[in-house]
N, C-alpha and C positions, 0 to 999 in steps of 0.2 A: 504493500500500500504506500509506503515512504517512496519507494522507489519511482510508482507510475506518478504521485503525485508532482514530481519533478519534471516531468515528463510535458511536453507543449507541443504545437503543431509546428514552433521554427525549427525544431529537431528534423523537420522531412525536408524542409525547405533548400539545406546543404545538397540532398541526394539528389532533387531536382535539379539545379541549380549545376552539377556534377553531369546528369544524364541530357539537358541542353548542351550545355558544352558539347559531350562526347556526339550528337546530331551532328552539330555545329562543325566540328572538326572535318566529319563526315561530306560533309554537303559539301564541303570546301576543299574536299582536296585536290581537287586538280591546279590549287594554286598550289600547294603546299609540298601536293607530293615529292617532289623532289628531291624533296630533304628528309621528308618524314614517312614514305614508301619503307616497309621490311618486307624487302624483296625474296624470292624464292628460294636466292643461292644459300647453299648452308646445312649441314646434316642433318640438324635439327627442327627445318622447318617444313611442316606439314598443310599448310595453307594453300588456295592456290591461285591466286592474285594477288598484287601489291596490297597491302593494308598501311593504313596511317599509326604509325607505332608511338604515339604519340600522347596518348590517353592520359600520359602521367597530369599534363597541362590541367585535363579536366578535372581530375582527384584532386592536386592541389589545388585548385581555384573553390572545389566545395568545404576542402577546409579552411580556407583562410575565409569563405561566408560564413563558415559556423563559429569561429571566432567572434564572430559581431552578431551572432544569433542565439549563441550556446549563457546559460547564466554566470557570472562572473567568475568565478573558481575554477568553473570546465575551459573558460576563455583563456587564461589567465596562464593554464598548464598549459594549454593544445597552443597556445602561442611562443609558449618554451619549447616544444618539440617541435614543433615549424622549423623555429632557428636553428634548432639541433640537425634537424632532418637534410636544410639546406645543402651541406656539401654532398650526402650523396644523390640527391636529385638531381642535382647542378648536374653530376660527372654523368650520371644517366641518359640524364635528357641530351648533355653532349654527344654521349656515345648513340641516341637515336636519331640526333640530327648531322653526324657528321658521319659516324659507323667506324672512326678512328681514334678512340679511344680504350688506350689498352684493359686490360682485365686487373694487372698490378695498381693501376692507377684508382678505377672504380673502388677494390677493397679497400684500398687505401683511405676513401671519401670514405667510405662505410663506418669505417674505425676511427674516424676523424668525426665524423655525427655519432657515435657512442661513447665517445668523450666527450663532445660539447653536452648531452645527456645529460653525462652525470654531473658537470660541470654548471650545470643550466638548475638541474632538479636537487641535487643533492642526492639521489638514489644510486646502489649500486647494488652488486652480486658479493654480499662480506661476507654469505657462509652459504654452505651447500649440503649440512650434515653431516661431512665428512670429516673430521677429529682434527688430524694434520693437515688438512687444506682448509678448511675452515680458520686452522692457527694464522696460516700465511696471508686469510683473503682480509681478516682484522688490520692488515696492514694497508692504510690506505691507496698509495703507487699501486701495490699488487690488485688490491683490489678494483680499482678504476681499472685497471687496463686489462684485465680479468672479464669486466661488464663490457668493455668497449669490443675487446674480439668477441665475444657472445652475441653482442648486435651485431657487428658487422656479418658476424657467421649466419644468423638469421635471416639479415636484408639480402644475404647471397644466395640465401637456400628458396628467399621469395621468388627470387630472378631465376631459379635453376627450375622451381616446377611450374614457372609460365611458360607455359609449351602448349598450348590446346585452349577454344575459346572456353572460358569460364574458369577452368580448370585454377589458375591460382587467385580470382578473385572469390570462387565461391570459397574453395580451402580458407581465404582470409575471413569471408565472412561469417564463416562454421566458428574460426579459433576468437573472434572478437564478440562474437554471441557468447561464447564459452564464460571469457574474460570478465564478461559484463554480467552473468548468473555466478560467477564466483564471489565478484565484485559486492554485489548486491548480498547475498547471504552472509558475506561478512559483514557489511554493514558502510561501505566505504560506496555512496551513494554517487558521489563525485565523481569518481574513476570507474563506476557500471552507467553514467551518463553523458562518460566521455568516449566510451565503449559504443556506445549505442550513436552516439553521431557517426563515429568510425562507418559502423555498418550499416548506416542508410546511405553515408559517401559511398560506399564500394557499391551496395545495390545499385545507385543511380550509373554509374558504371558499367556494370555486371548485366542491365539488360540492353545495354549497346553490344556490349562481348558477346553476349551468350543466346543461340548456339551458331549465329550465324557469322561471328564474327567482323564486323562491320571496325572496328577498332583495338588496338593494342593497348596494354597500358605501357609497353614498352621498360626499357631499364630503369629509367627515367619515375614511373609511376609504382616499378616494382621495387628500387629502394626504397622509395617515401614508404610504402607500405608496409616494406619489410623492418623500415628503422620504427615504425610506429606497433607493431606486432611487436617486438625488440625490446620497444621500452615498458609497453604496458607490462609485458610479462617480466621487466625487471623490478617494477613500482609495485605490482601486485601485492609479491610476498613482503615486500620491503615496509608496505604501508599497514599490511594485514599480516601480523604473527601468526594467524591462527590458519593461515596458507601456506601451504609447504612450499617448498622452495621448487620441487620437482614436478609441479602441479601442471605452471602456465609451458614445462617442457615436454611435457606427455600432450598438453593439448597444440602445438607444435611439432607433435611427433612426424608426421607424415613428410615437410618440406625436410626437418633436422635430416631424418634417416634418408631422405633423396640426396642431402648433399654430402653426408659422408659416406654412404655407398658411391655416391657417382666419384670422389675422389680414388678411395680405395680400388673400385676398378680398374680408371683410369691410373692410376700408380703403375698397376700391375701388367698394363699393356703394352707392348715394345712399342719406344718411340711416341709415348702421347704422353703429355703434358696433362700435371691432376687439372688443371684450371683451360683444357683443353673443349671444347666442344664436343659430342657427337650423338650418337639417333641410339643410345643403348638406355636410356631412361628407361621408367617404369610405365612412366605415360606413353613412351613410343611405343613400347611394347605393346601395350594393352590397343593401341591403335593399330598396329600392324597387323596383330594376330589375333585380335578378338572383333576390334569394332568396325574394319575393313570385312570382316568376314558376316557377322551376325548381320548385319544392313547392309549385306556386299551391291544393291540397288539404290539406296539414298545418297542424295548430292553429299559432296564430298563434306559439306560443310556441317551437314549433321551427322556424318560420322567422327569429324572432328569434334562434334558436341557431344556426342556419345559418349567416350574415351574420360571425358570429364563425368560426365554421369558414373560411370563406373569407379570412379577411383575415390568419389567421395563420401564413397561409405569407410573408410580406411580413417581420417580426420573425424569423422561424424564419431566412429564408434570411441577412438582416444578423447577426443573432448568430451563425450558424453562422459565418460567413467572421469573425468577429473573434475569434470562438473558436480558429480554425487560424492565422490570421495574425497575432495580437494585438502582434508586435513590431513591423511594417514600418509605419510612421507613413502611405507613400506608398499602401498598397494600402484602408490605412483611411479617407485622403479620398478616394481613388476609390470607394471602396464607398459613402460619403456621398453622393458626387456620382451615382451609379449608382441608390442608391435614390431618391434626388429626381425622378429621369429616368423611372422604371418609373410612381412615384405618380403624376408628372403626367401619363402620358403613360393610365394608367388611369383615372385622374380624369376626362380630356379626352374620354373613349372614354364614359363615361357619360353625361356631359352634352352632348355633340353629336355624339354616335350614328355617330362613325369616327374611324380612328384618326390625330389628329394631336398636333400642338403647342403649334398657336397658338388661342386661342378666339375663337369667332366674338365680333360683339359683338353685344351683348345688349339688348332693348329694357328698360325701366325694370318692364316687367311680366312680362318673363321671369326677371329676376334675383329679383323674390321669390318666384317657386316652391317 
């Protein structure tokens, strides 16, 4: 009751405000294209027309309206995470409009917005539950810079599972609905209705995306997002003891575990780069072999929407469990542990074709498929 009572109609106003835009950009791009097309070349892209990758414009613009719509305390924060978010937007949106901006450089932005964070908020990552890393995180250096690759590892794992329309704006809006019923049961009313502007911005977004893909949010709108996913979940527990620390990373789970598997792979493959591109995701997968196949008749565009249908039951079911249990520290590394085990063990099922554990090994011409 506390919670809807806070609640008012300029809350939607951002999402609109977000989904004009995203028209907007739309309608317009034959001026724009040029710079703003994410063209076809590329392992990873499954599109099949230029698109305007651009989207991020429209996300920030809905947040800086709810700045001046949201009540003063939600303004007040979401205006320090603006500032914070800025560098890696910036580097994002360079890299959608110019497509020459390195990947060293981007993290770099990422970790530079999760310093200004903590730097901005006062919030960081000082314990983890763990006895002897908890000792070291009491140290403030270690600790900031602890939070700051945490975000940046985040706002990259946004950018790693935007691959399919919907697909990481709905994932966002699964983990920020999450955010905001944790929020709220704790009692921290300010940051479940800072949450909830979050997820009417992306919605107003999300039905330009989704399934037809009419716009990208590009890297550009996939930091912002990902530094703002980032922070909540560092403020969460930070603001609410009675949140465990491992809570907003289990509802997280699904982008976390795309980007250290996709590293890990990549390590182990001759001659690729971990920070390397290529079409072995879990979303490609499921695109290749399942939603190519099951709608092998529907426009490409909704099999590209499909592919997001299937994989958000994966987020849905982690957030749901951290949403119910969000205090027992023990049930949220097992739920970690649980979805590591489901990913790989579906991962494994697509790529050799039964279901195990272990992967066969692969000849030097199979691994670049």
């Amino acid at each position: 009751m506390i919670f809807t009572e806070h609640l008012s109609i300029s809350l939607f106003i951002p999402g609109v405000i977000t989904s004009a835009l995203s028209v907007l950009l739309v309608m317009t791009k034959q001026w724009h294209g040029n710079h703003s097309f994410d063209h076809l070349e590329g392992a990873q892209k499954f599109h099949v027309e230029p698109t305007p990758r651009v989207g991020g414009i429209a996300i920030i613009s809905g947040m800086v309206a709810a700045c001046f719509l949201s009540s003063e305390s939600v303004s007040k924060l979401l205006v320090l995470m603006l500032i914070a978010a800025l560098p890696a937007f910036v580097a994002g949106l360079m890299e959608d409009l110019t497509k020459c901006v390195k990947i060293r450089e981007r993290l770099l932005a990422t970790l530079l917005s999760g310093t200004l964070a903590w730097w901005l908020t006062g919030y960081s990552l000082d314990h983890i539950d763990i006895a002897p890393i908890d000792y070291l995180l009491a140290y403030v250096p270690l600790g900031a810079a602890f939070t700051a690759f945490a975000v940046g590892g985040v706002a990259n794992s946004i950018n790693i599972i935007d691959g399919f329309n919907g697909l990481a704006a709905g994932t966002i809006i699964i983990c920020f609905t999450a955010f905001a019923l944790i929020a709220w049961q704790a009692g921290d009313v300010e940051l479940a209705q800072l949450c909830v502007v979050f997820v009417f911005v992306v919605a107003g977004f999300f039905v330009v995306n989704f399934p037809f893909g009419k716009i990208f949010m590009g890297d550009g709108g996939a930091y912002l997002l990902g530094v703002m996913v980032a922070w909540v979940a560092v403020m969460l527990p930070s603001r609410n003891p009675a949140v465990s620390v491992w809570a907003p990373l289990l509802v997280c789970a699904y982008p976390v575990l795309e980007t250290v598997f996709s590293m890990w792979r990549r390590h182990h493959r001759i001659g690729q780069h971990p920070g390397q591109a290529d079409s072995l995701h879990l979303h490609s997968l499921i695109y290749c072999r399942v939603s190519r196949v099951v709608v092998r008749k529907a426009r490409p565009e909704l099999k590209n929407g499909l592919t997001s249908v299937l994989i958000w039951p994966l987020p849905l079911l982690s957030a749901g469990v951290a949403t119910f249990l969000f205090s027992n520290t023990m049930v949220m590394i097992g739920g970690i542990v649980v979805c590591a085990f489901v990913y790989r063990l579906v991962y494994l099922r697509l790529t050799q074709f039964i279901w195990c554990l272990r992967p066969a090994t692969l000849s030097r011409n199979q691994t670049s498929e």
